[in-house]
C-alpha positions in Angstrom: 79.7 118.1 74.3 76.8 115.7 75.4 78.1 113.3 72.9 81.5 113.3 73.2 80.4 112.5 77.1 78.5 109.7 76.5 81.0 108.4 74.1 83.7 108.2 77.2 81.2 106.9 79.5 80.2 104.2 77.3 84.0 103.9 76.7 84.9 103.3 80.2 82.1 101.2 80.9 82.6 98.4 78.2 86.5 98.6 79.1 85.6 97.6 83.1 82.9 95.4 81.9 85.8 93.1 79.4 88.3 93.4 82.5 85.5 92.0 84.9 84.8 89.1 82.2 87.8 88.1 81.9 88.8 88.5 86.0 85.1 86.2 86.6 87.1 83.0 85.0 89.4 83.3 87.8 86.5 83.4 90.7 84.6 80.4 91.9 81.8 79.0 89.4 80.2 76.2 91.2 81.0 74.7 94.2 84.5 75.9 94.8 85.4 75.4 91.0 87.1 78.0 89.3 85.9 79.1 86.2 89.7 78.3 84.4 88.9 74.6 85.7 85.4 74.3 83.6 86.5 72.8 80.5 85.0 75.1 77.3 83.9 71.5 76.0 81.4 71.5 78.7 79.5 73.9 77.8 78.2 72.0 74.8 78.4 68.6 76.5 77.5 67.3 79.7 79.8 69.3 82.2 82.5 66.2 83.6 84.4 66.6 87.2 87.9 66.9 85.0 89.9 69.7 84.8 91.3 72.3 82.3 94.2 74.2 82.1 93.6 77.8 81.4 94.0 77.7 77.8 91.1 74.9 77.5 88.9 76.5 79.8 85.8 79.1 80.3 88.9 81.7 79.8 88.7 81.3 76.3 85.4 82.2 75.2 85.8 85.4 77.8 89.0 86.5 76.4 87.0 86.9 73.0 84.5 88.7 74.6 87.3 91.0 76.0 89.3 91.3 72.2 86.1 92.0 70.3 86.1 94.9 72.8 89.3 96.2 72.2 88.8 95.0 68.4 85.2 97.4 68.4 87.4 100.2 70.7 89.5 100.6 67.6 87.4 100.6 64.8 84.6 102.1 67.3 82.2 99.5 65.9 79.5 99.3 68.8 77.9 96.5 67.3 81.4 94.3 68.3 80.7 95.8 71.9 77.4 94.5 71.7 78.4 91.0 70.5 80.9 90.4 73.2 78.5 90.9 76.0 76.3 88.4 74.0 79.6 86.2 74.5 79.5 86.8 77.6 76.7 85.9 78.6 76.0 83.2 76.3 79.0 81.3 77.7 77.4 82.0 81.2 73.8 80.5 79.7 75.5 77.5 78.7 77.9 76.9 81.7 74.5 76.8 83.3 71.9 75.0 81.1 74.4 72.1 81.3 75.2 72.5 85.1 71.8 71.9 85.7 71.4 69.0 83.5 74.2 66.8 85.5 73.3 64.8 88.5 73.8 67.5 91.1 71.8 70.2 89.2 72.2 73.7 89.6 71.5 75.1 93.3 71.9 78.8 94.3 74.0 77.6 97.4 76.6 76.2 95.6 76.9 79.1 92.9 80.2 81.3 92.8 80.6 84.8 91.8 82.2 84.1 88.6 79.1 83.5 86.4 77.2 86.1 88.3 79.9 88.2 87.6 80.6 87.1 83.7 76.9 87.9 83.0 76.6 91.6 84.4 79.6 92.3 82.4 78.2 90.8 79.2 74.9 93.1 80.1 77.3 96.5 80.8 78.9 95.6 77.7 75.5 96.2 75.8 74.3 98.9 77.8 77.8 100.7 76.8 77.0 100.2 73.3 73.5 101.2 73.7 75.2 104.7 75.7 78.0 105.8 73.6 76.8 107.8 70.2 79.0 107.1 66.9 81.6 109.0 66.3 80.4 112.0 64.1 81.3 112.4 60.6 83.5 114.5 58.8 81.5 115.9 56.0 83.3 117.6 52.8 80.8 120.7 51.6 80.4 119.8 47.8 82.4 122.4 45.7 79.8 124.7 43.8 78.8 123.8 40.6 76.5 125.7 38.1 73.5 123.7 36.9 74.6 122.7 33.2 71.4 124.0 31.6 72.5 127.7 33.4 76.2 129.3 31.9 76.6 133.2 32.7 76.6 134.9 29.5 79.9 136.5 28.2 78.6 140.3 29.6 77.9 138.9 33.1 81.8 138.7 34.6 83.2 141.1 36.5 83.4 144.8 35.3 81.7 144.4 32.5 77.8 146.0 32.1 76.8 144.0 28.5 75.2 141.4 28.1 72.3 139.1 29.9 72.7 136.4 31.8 69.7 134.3 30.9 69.0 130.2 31.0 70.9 128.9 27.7 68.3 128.0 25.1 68.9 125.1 23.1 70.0 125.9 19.8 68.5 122.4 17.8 65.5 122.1 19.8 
């Protein structure tokens, strides 16, 4: 009971977490930028004033974060939980290690609530696959099987009073 419990909380906690990812591209990052204007090629150059179109943008490396969720939801892999609230947040670490390298740097005051957002969902994510348990096996009971050095003698079945049923002596030894 207390697993299957913590399997659905885990559960509905990485699926808000991927949802709030993905909804934090669309919030300010950094001084009235939206995170689907940050091109993704910023975050491993230096961070230019142009801007993207949603399909070149911070989007991207969220919406992996959000299908290795649904990807790990399937196969209920936890570890792909886990890895895409490291995406997560990665892409939030970078967005800001090169913010802070341009001219203008990296102030508090000028800070949305997408990466703020982007990185406590990474972090849920994790704590998700940290809460929910595996799902429990199925396991077969092995069919019974005498020991080969041990047959019942003839006398031993059913109904019938002769006979021993001693270990089996080996005849050549």
């Amino acid at each position: 009971m207390i697993s299957s419990t913590r399997r659905l909380i885990g559960l509905v906690l990485v699926v808000a977490a991927a949802a709030a990812a993905v909804c934090s591209a669309f919030l300010g990052w950094y001084g009235g930028r939206d995170g689907t204007h940050i091109r993704v090629q910023d975050l491993f150059d230096q961070i230019s004033p142009q801007t993207a179109d949603s399909l070149g943008s911070v989007l991207i490396p969220l919406a992996v974060s959000a299908v290795l969720v649904l990807a790990g939801i399937v196969v209920w892999w936890r570890w792909l939980w886990a890895l895409a609230g490291l995406v997560a947040i990665a892409t939030v670490v970078l967005w800001a290690t090169r913010q802070a390298q341009t001219v203008s740097g990296l102030h508090a005051a000028a800070m949305g609530n997408g990466p703020l957002m982007a990185a406590y969902a990474g972090g849920v994510m994790i704590l998700a696959s940290a809460i929910a348990t595996a799902r429990g096996k199925k396991v077969h009971p092995a069919p019974d099987r005498l020991s080969p050095e041990w047959t019942p003698a003839a006398g031993t079945q059913v109904g019938q009073t002769e006979g021993s049923s001693e270990p089996r002596i080996d005849e050549n030894a």
